[in-house]
N, C-alpha and C positions, 0 to 999 in steps of 0.2 A: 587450723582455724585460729583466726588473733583474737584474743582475747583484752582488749583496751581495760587497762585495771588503774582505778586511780588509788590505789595502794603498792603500785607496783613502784621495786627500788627506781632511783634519780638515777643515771647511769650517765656520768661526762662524756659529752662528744659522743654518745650512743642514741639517748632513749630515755623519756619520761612518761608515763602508762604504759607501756611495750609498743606505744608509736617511735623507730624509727627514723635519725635523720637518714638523707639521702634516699628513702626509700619513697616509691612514688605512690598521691595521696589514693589512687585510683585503688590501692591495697586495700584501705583502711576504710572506705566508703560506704561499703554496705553493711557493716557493722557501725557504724557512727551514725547513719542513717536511722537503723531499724532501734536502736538502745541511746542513744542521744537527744537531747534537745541542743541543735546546729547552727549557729548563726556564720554567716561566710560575708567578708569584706571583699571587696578590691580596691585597693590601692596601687600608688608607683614609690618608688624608692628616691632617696633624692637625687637634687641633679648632684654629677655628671653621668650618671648611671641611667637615672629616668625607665626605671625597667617594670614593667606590671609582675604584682604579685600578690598574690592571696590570705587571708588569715580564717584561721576556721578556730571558730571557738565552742567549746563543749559543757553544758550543762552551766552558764553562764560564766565562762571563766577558769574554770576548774582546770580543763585544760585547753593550752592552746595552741596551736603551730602555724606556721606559715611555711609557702609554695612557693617556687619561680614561678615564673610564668609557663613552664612547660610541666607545671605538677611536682617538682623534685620537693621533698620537705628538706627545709632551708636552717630551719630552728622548732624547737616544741619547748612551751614553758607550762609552766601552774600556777595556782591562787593559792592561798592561804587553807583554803578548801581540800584541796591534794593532800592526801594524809600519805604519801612514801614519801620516803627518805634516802638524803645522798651518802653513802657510806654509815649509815644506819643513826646516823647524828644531826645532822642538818636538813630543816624541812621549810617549807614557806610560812611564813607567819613568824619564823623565829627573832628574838628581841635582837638586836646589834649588841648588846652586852653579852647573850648568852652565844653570840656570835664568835664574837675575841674570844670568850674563855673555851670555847671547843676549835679552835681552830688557829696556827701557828702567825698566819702572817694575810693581810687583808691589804686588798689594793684599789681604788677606785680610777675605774676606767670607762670614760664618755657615759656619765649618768647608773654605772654599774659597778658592783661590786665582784672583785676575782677573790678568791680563797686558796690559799696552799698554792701561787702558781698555777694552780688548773683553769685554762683558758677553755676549757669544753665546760663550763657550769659559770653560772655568774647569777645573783641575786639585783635586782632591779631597784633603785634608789627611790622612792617615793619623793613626787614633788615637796617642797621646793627642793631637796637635800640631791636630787638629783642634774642641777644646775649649781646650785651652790657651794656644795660640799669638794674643800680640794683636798685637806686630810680628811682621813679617819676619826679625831680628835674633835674634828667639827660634826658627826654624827650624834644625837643625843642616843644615850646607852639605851633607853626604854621604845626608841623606837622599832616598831617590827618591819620587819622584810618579807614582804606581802606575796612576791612573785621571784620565781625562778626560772631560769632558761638554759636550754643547753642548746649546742651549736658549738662550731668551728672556730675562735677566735685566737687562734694559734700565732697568726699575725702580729697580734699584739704583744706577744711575749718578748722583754728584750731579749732574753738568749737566744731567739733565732734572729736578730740582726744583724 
């Protein structure tokens, strides 16, 4: 039986609540269903891709993921709300200051924040700082980081170029 826990650890490139990436949403349905309050989008991706896909959101936000269009979960994030933690230190809501001082090296990539290298977790930039912001340095310390995501973005790492 799964158990969707919004206490449960952040786990990169795995799993945030003990929803699973890769794993298909038809899993998770009837427990989300019966214990959630569920709102479900559909949208398309941009172009050149133009691909439909899904967002399913939980208990207003708390938790989120998105679907291809043939149901695979794609990405799962959280709110500020989401009380687990990534490596027992880092959680959503956390300031950008207490951000630096727990963690080695910070990078901003397409409206998002990477931590330590780890391209499976990323912190989501809060408008405007998420169009604006090209260092770090231009982040104000006291702002929080509302939202977290995990997913595949392995691509982006220079060492595999």
């Amino acid at each position: 039986m799964i158990m969707i826990d919004f206490n449960a650890d952040i786990i990169s490139y795995k799993s945030i609540g003990n929803i699973e990436l890769a794993h298909h949403v038809d899993y998770y349905l009837d427990e989300i269903y019966r214990n959630f309050v569920v709102k479900i989008k559909e949208y398309m991706t941009a172009f050149p891709f133009s691909e439909k896909m899904y967002g399913y959101s939980l208990n207003n936000g708390t938790l989120i993921f998105s679907t291809d269009s043939d149901g695979k979960i794609i990405s799962v994030g959280c709110n500020q709300n989401y009380k687990g933690k990534y490596k027992n230190k880092l959680y959503a809501g956390i300031t950008m200051r207490e951000l630096t001082l727990l963690t080695n090296s910070q990078r901003i990539l397409n409206g998002t924040l990477i931590v330590n290298e780890d391209y499976g977790m990323s912190f989501t930039l809060p408008s405007p700082y998420d169009e604006i912001a090209d260092y770090i340095e231009h982040i104000p310390l006291d702002l929080k980081l509302n939202e977290i995501y995990i997913s595949d973005e392995s691509f982006w790492d220079p060492k595999n170029k």
